[in-house]
Structure formats: C-alpha cells, structure tokens
N, C-alpha and C positions, 0 to 999 in steps of 0.2 A: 893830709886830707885828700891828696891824689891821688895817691897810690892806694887808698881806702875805697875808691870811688873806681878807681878801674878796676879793682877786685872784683866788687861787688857786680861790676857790668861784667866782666868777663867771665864770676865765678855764675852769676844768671845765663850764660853765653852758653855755658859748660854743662850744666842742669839742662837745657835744652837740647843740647845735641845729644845728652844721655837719653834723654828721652824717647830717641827712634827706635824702635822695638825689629828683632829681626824671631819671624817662627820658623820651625819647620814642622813640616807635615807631610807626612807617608798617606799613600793610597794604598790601602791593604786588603786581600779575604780575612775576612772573620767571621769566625761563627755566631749566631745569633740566638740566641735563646730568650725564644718569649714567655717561658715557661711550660707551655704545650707542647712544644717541637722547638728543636736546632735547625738554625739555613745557616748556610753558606750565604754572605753578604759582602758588601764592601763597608770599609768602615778606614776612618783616617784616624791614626797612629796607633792602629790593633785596636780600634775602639767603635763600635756604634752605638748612639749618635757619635759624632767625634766631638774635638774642645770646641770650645767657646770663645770665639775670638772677638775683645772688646776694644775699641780705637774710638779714642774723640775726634771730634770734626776738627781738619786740617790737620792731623795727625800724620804723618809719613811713614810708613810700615816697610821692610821686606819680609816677603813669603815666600821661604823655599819648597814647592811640591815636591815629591819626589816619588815616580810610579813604579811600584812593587807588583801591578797585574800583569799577566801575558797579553795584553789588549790596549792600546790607544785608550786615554782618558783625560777630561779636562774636569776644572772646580767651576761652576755659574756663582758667582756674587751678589749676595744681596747687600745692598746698602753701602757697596763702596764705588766710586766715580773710577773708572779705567778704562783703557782704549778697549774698543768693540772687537779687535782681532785678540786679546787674551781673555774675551768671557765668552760661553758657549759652547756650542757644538765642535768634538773635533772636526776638523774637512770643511767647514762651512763660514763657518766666523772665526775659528781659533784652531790652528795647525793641528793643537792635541798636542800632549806629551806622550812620548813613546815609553812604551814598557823599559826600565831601568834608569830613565831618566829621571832629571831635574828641572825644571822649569820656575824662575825666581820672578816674581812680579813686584 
C-alpha cells in the first residue's frame, strides 16, 4: 500500500515537472504578402503573425529568443508577469538582444 502511494505522489511529481514547456523563437525578415503587394517584415520563426503561445496561470515557461536581424531587438509581453528590465524597449528598460544572439527568459 506504500509503495502504491509514493508512486502515485511521485509519479503526479513527475507529470508536473513534465509539464514546464521550453519554445524557441527566431526573430526573422520575412516577406509579407497581403495579396496586393509583398513587404519585407519581421515575423518570428519565418512566419507573420508568428505562433501562438498558450500558458495557464502559474505556469513556468522557457523562451529561448534568438536574433536573426542586423539590428538590436526585443519581444514586449502581453499577459505574462516578468521583471521590467526583460520587457520593452531595447536601451531603455531591456538591454535588447543583439543581432545573432539568444536571450532565454
């Protein structure tokens, strides 16, 4: 009956830790086609819009960025709680990721 019972707590233990999700996400040019005309845009992982990233509340997430422009760029977040120096403007509130880099939150 013990060893049935710590299973159970450890194999729920186990589920749980599975559950932290890690993405990653490229900052890219991409072309845009609205059907009237092509732009040059930025779009994350070759794509505009980019994905859809869905998290329940008290969720723990990694997000690896990674900048594929020739230019300083950061992600602004809606709806998730993080420190004020990684959302925002580069140079202001948040360093910026530099061109070829990664930047994991």
């Amino acid at each position: 009956m013990k060893k049935r019972m710590l299973a159970a707590i450890f194999g729920g233990l186990l589920s749980m830790a599975a559950s932290a999700a890690e993405y990653n996400i490229s900052v890219d040019r991409v072309q845009i086609d609205t059907g009237d005309f092509v732009k040059e845009g930025i779009g994350y992982n070759g794509a505009s819009p980019g994905p859809v990233l869905r998290f329940k509340e008290g969720e723990e997430v990694t997000i690896n960025v990674t900048n594929n422009l020739d230019e300083m760029t950061s992600i602004h977040w809606h709806g998730l709680i993080l420190p004020f120096e990684q959302d925002g403007v580069p140079g202001i509130s948040f360093a910026g990721i530099k061109p070829g880099e990664t930047f994991t939150y």
